[in-house]
C-alpha positions in Angstrom: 81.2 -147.1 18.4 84.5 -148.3 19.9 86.8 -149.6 17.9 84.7 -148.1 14.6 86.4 -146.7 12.0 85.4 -142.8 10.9 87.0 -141.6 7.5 90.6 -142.5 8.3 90.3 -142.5 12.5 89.7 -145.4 14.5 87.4 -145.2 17.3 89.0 -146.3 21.1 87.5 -145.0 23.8 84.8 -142.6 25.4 86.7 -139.0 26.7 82.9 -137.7 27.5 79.6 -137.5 27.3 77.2 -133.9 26.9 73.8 -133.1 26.4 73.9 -133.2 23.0 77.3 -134.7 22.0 79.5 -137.5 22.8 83.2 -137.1 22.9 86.0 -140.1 21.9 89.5 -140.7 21.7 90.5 -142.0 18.0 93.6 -143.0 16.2 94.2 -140.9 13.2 95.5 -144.2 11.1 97.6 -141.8 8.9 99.3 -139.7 11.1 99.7 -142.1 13.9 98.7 -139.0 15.7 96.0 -139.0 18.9 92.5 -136.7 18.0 89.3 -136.0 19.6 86.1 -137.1 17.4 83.0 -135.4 18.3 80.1 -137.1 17.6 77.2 -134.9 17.7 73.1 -135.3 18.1 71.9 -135.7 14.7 68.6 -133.7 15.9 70.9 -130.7 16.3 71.2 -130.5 12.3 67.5 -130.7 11.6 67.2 -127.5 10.4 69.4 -127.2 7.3 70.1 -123.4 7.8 71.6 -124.2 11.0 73.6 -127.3 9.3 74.9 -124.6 6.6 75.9 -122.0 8.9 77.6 -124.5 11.0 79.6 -125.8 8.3 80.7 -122.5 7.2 81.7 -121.6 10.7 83.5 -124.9 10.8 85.0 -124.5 7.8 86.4 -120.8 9.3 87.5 -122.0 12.4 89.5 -125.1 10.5 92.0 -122.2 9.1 92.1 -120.6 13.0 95.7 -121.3 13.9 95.9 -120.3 18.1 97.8 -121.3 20.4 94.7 -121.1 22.9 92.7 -122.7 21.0 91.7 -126.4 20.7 92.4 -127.0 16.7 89.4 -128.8 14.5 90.6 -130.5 11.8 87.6 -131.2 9.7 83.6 -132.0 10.0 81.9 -134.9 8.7 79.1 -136.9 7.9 78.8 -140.7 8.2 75.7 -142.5 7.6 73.8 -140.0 9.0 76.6 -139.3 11.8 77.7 -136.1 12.3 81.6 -135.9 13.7 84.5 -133.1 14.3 87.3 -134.0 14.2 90.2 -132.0 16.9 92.9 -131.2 18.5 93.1 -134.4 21.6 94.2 -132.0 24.6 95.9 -133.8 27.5 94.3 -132.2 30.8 91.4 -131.2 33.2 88.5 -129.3 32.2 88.6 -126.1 34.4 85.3 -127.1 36.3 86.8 -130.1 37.1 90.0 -128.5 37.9 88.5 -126.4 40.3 85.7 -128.9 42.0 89.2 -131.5 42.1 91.8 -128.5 43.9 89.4 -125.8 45.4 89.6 -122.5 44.8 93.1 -120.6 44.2 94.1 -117.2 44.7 92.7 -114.3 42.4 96.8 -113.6 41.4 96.9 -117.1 40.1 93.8 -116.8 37.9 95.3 -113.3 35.7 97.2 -115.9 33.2 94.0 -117.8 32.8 91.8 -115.2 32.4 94.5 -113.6 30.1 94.9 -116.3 28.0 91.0 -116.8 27.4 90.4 -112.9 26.3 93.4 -113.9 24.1 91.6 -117.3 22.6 88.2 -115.0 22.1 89.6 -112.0 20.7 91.3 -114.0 18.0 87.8 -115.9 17.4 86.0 -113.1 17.0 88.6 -111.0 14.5 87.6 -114.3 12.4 84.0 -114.0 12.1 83.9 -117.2 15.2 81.8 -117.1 17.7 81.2 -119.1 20.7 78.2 -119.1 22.1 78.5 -121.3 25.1 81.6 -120.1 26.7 82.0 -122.1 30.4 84.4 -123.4 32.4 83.5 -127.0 31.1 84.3 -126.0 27.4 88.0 -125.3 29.0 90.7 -126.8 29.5 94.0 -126.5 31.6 96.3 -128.8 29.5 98.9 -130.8 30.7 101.9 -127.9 30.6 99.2 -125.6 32.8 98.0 -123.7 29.5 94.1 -123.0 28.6 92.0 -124.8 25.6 89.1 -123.1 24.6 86.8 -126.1 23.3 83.3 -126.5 21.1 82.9 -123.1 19.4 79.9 -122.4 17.7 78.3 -125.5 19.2 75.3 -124.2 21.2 73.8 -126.8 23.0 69.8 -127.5 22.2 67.9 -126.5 25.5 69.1 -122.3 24.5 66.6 -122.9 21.8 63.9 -125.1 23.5 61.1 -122.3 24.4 59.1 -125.4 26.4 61.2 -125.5 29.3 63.8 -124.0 30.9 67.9 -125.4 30.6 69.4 -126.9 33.4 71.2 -124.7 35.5 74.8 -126.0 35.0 74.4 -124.3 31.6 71.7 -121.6 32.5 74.2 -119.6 34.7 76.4 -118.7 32.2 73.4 -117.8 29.5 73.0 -114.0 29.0 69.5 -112.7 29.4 68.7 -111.9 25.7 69.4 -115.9 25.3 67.5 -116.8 28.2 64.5 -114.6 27.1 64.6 -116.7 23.0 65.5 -112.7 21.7 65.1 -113.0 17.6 68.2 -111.3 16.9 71.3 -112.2 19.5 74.4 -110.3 18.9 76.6 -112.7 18.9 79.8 -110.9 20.3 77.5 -109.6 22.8 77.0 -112.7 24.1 80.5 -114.1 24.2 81.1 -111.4 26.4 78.6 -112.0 28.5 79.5 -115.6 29.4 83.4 -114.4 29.3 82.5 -112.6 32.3 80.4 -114.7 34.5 82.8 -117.5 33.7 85.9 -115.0 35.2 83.1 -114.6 38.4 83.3 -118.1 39.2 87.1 -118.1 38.6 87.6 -115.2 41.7 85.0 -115.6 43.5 84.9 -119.7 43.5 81.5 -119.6 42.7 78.8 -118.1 40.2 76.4 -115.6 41.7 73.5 -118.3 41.7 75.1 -121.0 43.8 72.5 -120.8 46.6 69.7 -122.8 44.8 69.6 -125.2 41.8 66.2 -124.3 40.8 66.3 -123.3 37.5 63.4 -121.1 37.5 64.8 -119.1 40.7 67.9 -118.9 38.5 66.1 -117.8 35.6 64.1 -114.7 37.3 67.6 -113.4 39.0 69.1 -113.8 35.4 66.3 -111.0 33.8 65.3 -109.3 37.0 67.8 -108.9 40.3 71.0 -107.1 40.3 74.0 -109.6 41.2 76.4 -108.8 43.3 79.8 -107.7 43.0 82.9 -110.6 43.1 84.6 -109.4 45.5 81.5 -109.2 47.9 82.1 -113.2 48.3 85.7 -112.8 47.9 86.8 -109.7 49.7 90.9 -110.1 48.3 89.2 -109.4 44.6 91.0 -106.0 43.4 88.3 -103.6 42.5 89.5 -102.8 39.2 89.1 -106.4 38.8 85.5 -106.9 39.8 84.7 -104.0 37.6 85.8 -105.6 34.8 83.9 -108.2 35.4 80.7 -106.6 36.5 80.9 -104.8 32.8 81.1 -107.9 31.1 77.9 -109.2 32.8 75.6 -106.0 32.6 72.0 -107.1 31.9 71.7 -104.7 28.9 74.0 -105.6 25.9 74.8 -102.1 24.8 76.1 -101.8 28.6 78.7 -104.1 27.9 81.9 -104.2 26.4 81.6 -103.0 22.9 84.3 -106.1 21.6 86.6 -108.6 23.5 89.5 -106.1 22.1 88.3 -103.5 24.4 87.6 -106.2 27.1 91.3 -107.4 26.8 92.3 -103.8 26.7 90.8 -103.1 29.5 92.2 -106.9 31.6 95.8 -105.7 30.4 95.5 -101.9 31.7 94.2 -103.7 35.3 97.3 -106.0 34.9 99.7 -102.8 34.2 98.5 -100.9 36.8 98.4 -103.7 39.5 101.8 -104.9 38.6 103.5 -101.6 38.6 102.2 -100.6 42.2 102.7 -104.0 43.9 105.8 -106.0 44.1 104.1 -108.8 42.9 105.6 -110.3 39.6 103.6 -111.9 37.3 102.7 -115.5 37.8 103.3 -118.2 35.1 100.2 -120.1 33.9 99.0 -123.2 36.3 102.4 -125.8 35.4 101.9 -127.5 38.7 98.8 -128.1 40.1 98.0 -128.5 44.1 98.0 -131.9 45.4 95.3 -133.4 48.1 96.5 -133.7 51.4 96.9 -137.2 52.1 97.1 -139.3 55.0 100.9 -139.6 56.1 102.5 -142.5 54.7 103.4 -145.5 57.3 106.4 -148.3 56.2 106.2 -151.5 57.5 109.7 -153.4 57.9 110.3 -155.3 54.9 110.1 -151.0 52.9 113.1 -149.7 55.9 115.0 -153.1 54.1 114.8 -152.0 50.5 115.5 -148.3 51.5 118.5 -149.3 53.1 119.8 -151.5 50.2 119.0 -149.0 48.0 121.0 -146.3 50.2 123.8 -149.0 49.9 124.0 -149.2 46.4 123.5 -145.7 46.0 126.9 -144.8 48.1 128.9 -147.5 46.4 128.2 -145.7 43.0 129.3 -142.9 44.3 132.4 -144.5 45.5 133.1 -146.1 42.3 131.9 -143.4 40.0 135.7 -141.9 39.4 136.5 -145.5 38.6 134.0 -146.6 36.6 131.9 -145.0 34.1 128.4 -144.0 36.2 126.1 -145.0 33.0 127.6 -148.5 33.5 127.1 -148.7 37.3 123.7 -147.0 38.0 120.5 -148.6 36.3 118.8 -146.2 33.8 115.7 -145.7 35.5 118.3 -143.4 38.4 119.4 -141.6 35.5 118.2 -138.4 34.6 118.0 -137.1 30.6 117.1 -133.4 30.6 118.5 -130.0 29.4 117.7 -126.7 30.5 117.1 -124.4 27.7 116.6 -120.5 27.8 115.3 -118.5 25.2 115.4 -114.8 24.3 114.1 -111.9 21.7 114.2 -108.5 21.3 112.1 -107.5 21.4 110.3 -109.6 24.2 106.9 -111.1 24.1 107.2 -113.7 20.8 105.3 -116.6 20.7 107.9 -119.6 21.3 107.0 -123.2 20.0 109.4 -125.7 20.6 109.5 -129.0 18.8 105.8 -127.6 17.6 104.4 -127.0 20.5 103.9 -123.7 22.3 105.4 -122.9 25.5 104.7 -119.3 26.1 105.9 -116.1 25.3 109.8 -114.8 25.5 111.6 -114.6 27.5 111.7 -118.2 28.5 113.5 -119.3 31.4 115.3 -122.7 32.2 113.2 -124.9 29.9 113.3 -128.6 30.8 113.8 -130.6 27.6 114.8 -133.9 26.3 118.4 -133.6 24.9 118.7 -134.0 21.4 117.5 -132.1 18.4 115.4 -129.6 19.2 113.7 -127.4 16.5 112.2 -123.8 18.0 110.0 -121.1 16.1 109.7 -117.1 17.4 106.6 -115.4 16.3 105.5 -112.3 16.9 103.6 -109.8 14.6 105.0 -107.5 12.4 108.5 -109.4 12.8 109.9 -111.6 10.6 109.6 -115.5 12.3 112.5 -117.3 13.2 112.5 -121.3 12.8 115.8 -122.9 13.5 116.9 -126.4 15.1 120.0 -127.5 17.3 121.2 -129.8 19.2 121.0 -130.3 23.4 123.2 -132.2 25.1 122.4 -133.9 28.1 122.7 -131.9 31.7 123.4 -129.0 29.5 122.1 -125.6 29.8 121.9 -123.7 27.2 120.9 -119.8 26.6 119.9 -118.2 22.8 118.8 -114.7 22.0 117.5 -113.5 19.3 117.0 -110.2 17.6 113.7 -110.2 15.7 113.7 -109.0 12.2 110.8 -105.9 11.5 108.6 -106.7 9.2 106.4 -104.8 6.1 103.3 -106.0 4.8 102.7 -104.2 1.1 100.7 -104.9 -2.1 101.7 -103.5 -5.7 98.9 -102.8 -8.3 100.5 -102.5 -11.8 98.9 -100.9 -14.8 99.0 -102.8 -17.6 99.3 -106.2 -15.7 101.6 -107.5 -17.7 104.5 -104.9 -16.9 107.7 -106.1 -15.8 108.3 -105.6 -12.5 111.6 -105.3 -10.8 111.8 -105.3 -7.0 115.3 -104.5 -5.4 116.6 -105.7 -9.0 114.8 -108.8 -8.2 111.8 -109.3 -11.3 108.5 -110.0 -9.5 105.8 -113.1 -11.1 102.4 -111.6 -11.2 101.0 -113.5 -8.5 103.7 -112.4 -5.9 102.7 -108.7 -5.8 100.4 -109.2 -3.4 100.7 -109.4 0.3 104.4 -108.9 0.2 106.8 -110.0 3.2 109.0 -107.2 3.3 112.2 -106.0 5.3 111.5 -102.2 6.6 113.5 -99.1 4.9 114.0 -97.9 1.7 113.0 -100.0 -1.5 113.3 -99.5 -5.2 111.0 -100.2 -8.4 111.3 -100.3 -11.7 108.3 -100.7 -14.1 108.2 -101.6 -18.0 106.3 -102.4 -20.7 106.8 -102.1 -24.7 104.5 -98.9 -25.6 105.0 -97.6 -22.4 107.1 -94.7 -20.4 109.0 -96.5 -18.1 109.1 -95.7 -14.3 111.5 -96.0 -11.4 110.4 -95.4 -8.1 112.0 -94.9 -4.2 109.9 -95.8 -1.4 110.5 -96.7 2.1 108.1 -99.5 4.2 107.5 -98.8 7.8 106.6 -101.8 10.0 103.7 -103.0 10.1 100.7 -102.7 7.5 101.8 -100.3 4.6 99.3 -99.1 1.4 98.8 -100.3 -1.9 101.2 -99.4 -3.8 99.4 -98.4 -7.5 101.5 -97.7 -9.8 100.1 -96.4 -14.0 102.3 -96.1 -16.6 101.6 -93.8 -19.4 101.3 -94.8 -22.9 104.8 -93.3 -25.0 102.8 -91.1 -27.4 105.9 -89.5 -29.4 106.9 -90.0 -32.7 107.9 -93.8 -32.8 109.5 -95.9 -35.9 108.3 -99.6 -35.0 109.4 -103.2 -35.5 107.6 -106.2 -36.1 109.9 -108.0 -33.5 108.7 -108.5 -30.3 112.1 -108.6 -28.7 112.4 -105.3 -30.0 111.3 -101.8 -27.8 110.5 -99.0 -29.5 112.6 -95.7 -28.8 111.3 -92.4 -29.1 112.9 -90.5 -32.2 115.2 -88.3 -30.8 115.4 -84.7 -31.9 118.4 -83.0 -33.0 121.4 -82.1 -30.9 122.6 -78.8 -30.7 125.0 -78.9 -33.3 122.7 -81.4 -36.1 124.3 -84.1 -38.2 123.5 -84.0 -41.6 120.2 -85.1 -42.4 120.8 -86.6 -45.9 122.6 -89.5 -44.4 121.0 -92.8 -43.4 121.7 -95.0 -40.2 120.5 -97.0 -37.1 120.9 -95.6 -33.8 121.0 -98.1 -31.4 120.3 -98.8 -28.0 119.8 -101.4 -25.0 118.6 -102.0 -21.3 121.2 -102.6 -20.2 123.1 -100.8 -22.5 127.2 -101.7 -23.2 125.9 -104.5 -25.6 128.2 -104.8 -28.4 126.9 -103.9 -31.7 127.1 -106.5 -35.0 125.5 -105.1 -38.2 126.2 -107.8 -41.1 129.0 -109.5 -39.5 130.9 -106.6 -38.0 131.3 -105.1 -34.5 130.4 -101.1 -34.3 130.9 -100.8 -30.5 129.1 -100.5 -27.7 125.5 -99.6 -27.2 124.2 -96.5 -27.0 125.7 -95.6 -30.5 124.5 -94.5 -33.7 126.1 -96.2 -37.1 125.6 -94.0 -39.8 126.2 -94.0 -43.7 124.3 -97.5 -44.2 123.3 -98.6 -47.4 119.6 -98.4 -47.6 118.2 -102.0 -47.2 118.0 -105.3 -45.1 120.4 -105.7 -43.0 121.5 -108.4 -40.3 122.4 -106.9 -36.5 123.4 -108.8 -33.6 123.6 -107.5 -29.9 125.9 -109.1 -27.5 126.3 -108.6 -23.7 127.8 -111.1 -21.0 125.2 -112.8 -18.9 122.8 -112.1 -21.5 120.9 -113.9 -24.3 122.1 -112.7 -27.7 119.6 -110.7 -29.7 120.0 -111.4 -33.3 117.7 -110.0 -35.9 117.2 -108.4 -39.1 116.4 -104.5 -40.0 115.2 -102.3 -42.9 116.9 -99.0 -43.2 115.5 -96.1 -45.3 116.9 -94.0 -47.3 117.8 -90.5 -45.8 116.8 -91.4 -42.3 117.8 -92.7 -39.2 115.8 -96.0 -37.6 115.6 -95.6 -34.0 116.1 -99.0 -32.5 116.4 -100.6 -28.5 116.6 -104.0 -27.2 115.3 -105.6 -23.9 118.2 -107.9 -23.6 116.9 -110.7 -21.6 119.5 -112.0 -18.7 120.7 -115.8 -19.0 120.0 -117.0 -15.5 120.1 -120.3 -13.7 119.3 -121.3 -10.3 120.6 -121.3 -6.5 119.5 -124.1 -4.0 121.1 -123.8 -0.5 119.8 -125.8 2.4 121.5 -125.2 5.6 121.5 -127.4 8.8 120.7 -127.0 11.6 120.6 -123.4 10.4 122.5 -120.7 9.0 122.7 -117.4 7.2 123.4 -117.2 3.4 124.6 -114.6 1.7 125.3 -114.1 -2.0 127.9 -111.8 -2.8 127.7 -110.2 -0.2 124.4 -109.5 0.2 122.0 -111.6 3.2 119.0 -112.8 1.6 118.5 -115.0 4.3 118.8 -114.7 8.2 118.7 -117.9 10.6 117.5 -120.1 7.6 116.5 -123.9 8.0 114.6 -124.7 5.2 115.5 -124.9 1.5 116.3 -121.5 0.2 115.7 -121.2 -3.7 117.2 -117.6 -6.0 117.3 -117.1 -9.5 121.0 -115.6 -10.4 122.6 -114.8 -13.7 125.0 -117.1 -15.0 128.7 -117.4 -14.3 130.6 -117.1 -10.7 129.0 -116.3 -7.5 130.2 -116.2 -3.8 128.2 -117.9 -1.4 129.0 -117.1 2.4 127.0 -119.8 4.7 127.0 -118.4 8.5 126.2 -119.9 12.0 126.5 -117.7 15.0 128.1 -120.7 16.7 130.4 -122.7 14.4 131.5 -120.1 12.0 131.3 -119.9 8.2 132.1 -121.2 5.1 132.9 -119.4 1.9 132.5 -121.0 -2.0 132.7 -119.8 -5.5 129.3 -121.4 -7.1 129.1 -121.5 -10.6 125.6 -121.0 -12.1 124.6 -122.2 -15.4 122.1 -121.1 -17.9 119.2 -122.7 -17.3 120.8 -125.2 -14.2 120.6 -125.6 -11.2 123.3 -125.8 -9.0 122.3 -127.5 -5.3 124.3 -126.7 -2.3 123.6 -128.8 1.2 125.7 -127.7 4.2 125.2 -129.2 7.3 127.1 -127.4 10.1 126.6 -130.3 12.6 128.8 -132.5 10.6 132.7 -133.2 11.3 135.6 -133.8 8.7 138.9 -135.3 8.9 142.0 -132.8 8.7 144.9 -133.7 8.5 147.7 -131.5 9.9 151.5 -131.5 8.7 154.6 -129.2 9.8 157.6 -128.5 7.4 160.6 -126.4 7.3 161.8 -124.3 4.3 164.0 -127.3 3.6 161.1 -129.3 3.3 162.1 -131.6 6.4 159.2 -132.7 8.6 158.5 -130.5 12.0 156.6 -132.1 15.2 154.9 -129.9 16.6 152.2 -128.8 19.0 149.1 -128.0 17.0 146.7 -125.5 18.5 142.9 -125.2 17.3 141.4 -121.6 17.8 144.0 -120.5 20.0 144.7 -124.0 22.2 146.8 -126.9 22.3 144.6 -129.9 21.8 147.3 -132.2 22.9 147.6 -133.6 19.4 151.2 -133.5 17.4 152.1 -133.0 13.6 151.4 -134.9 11.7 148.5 -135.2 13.1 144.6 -136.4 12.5 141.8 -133.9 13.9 138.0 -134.6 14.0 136.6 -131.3 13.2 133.4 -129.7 13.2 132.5 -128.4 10.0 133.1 -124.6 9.2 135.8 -121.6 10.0 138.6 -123.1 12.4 142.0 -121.4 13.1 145.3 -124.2 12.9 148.6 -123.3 13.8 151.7 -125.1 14.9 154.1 -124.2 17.7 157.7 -125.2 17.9 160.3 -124.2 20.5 163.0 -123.6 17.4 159.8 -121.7 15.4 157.8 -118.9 14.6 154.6 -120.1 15.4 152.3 -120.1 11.8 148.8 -119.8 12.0 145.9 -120.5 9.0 142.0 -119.8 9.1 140.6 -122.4 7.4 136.7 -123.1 6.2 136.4 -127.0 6.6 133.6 -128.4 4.6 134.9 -132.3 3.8 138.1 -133.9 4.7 141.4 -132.6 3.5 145.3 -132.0 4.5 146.4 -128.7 5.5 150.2 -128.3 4.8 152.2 -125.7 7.3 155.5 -124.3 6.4 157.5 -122.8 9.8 160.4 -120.1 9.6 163.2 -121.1 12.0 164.2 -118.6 14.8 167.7 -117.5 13.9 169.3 -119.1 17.7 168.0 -122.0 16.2 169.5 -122.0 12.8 173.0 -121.5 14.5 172.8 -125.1 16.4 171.2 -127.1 13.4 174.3 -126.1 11.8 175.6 -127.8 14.5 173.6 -130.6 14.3 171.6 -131.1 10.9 168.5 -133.2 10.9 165.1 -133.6 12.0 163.7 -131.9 14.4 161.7 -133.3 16.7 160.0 -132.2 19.9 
């Protein structure tokens, strides 16, 4: 197999071999990117239920984004091959782990155990279920966090009724598996293996360590009561070991009902232990315990390279004022990391940093490789955060975050085909479902031709909200129609108070919005609503006109002796709005945020003409700019706030004469004279010149390219007396 291709991954080496699977390291060929590639016993599949049922569970736990989790990518068949394809994990299994560093303290083991619950739970909530859970289908990955590995891959001896499994894998069976029950509950028997899998992590050992006969190990499975885990290890909390000892009950309906109550249950333990100890909660396993070893004994020729390494050592440090370090010390001495701190509120996000996770907020002094670094915040029923900036070396750096609440709606409209307008935003039909929405008060407007429209307040709270279903009625009053689809029909009106005579004929007239002029056969009658009477009975031409909207143009019939009720949907000319921010910003449009910490392309439909567009960054300012959109255009805006311009600064008098001054950015002097050439990051700066024999003057600028700025300075009046004196320049 080495060095076989699979679909598009090259085989390279062996990462293990099971009892019914063999493990290897490919080369995904496309990506570039390192994956596992499961190669499992054809024999397994022989039963083509099984084979479907494993696909679909495959297929299931493909979409199972956790940070816990080992990802699969896909399942395949090649020439009568089976294969998964997964997530390669950098680490030790936890057996291994354990067998390699000895058993650790019980307070050590809480994030592990925390983080599997976590893995299982989230499993489960997706129909996935284990069914082999032990400390060999774990891992402890190279940044000290757990993998949960092989779901749904039950090895063959749990359905071999001839003989019994071997005991590495019978400890951790429950006994409705061991005894071939017809019907397993599934979640049941996750549970089951959860717990005597936390046994051995507390108590260093399973309860069946005294013999390796698997038969022995069998009866005390079904028959004998095993002992508590804090009977070997005596430093077990109770509450812990009951937890435990709940998971493993022989009788499934003893157990846990779900992992969610398990967790529940780990997390109340965790609360309460915490809260009376002053213990604070231990980060997952970063650094793991090294063997003793024997000391270390130098011969002569080491005690004259650690000398002349001493040596050189102290004459950079001599020279390091002198000389630049980087060119003195060689670059494997040199270190390249940044400390980066991250914070939300509220606490408890998910933080991924250049992809990967790291752990939940607050996260504390962060080592990282300087340079761009992109991090994403999630946490449930927030809005996510996904941003990028830039580390520089030896720096340490600190950013909080306030999490955005979050809504989750739906909004069922009757007829389908109503127009739906959302915060004066109109909604496609497809995007009324599972909408991402800011908490608070929203509106809605609903309408359809034939139809009474509706407008709607309604607030969100965080969280899940219900289906909004909204029915409009059918307008069932006496209607005068029109062929043209553009046009809506009104509902006639009865008579004011004081009536109009009825004899006379006209149009009455009306739009949404309304304040559209009125043209009937080439002349202008106002503003909608209105009503033109005295018209000629006949065909006539009408024309409504409204800025920022298309121009309705039509012709209509008038009757004798009556009035022709008539209203227009004037549809809005709009264009379109592409901003795209780096490393991130905030965008408003007049006014208004639509976007908050942005760093991917941000798209809006807006009606035509001018616009103001306010791009923000909590550390370099802002920039302001009147876009113009067309109809039917769109207008692209790229702002990149890591990017420096040229500006140049000059000084003048009101006689026009040249000044030299001091020029000050944001408040200090820079050391740099008019005129004068600044390198500039991008965005809001403040510029101002100072002068002994001036008024200091002082501009706010937003810098987007190069450009000059041109200063004019108001003499104090001491000094005007001397230039008198002494006309001229002035210099510094």
């Amino acid at each position: 197999m080495i060095d076989k291709k699979i679909d598009n991954y090259l085989i390279k080496e062996i990462l293990g071999i099971g009892t019914m699977a063999i493990v290897y390291k490919a080369l995904d060929m496309v990506s570039g990117e390192t994956v596992a590639v499961k190669m499992i016993d054809p024999t397994y599949f022989s039963d083509v239920n099984k084979l479907k049922c494993f696909n679909e569970e495959i297929k299931r736990l493909t979409k199972a984004k956790h940070p816990y989790i080992a990802k699969v990518d896909k399942f395949l068949k090649e020439d009568n091959d089976f294969f998964i394809v997964m997530e390669y994990v950098r680490g030790e299994r936890l057996d291994e782990y354990f067998q390699k560093y000895g058993p650790i303290s019980w307070k050590n083991t809480l994030s592990i155990i925390d983080q599997i619950l976590q893995a299982i739970e989230y499993a489960h909530k997706h129909d996935v279920f284990h069914r082999n859970i032990k400390p060999s289908n774990i891992i402890i990955n190279d940044r000290g966090f757990v993998k949960v590995m092989d779901f749904g891959l039950e090895t063959a001896y749990q359905h071999n009724s001839d003989g019994v499994p071997p005991a590495h894998i019978l400890k951790y069976m429950s006994p409705e598996r061991v005894r071939l029950s017809p019907n397993i509950n599934y979640q049941k028997d996750d549970i089951y293996s959860l717990g005597m899998t936390f046994y051995e992590i507390l108590a260093g050992r399973t309860p069946f360590e005294e013999t390796e006969n698997e038969k022995v190990i069998q009866n005390a499975i079904l028959r004998k009561n095993v002992a508590s885990p804090n009977k070997i290890n005596p430093k077990i909390p109770e509450g812990l070991a009951r937890i435990v000892m709940h998971a493993i009950a022989k009788k499934p309906k003893a157990r846990y009902k779900t992992v969610v109550e398990m967790l529940a249950a780990f997390k109340e333990f965790q609360e309460s232990f915490y809260s009376h100890s002053n213990h604070q909660q231990l980060p997952p396993l970063s650094k793991k315990p090294i063997p003793q070893r024997p000391p270390l004994t130098l011969k002569k020729p080491y005690y004259v390279w650690l000398s002349a390494i001493f040596a050189f050592l102290m004459f950079a440090s001599l020279f390091s004022k002198a000389l630049d370090y980087k060119q003195i010390i060689p670059n494997f001495l040199l270190t390249t990391r940044a400390s980066l701190s991250i914070k939300t509120d509220p606490g408890n996000a998910q933080v991924f940093i250049n992809e990967k996770f790291i752990g939940k907020s607050p996260i504390s002094d962060y080592q990282i490789k300087p340079g761009t670094v992109s991090v994403k915040l999630e946490k449930e029923n927030f809005f996510p955060v996904d941003t990028t900036f830039i580390l520089k070396n030896e720096s340490s750096s600190t950013f909080s975050y306030a999490l955005q609440p979050a809504a989750y709606t739906s909004i069922e409209v009757s007829p389908t085909d109503a127009v739906v307008i959302l915060d004066k935003k109109t909604t496609q039909f497809a995007n009324r479902k599972d909408l991402f929405l800011p908490i608070g008060p929203h509106i809605i407007e609903i309408s359809r031709e034939g139809y009474i429209s509706k407008t709607e307040k309604f607030n969100l709270a965080q969280g899940k909200n219900p289906t909004m279903n909204i029915i409009l009625e059918k307008d069932s009053q006496d209607l005068v129609t029109s062929n043209d689809a553009n046009i809506m029909t009104i509902p006639r009106v009865r008579p004011p108070t004081k009536p109009k005579p009825a004899a006379l004929s006209g149009i009455r007239f009306n739009s949404i919005p309304q304040g559209a002029t009125i043209w009937l056969d080439g002349r202008n009658f106002g503003m909608t609503p209105k009503t033109v009477l005295r018209i000629n009975p006949g065909k006539h031409k009408i024309a409504l006109r409204k800025k920022g909207y298309k121009e309705y143009s039509g012709i209509v019939t008038s009757e004798n002796k009556k009035i022709i009720l008539m209203g227009v949907n004037l549809q809005p000319v709009m264009g379109r709005l592409e901003v795209f921010v780096e490393p991130y910003g905030s965008i408003y449009i007049d006014g208004k945020l639509h976007k908050k910490n942005w760093n991917v392309k941000y798209a809006t439909a807006l009606s035509t003409g001018r616009h103001l567009l306010r791009l923000e960054h909590p550390f370099f300012g802002f920039i302001e700019k009147t876009v113009n959109i067309d109809s039917e255009q769109t207008q692209r805006i790229d702002f990149n706030f890591n990017r420096k311009a040229t500006l140049t600064v000059l000084a003048f008098d009101r006689s026009n004469n040249i000044v030299y001054g001091e020029i000050l950015l944001d408040g200090q002097f820079i050391g740099r004279y008019t005129p004068g050439e600044l390198a500039l990051q991008v965005g809001q700066h403040k510029i101002a010149v100072r002068h002994a024999d001036y008024f200091i003057t002082e501009q706010e600028i937003n810098l987007e390219s190069d450009r000059r700025l041109r200063l004019v300075l108001h003499r104090k009046l001491s000094s005007r007396i001397e230039s008198l004196k002494s006309p001229g320049l002035v210099r510094k």
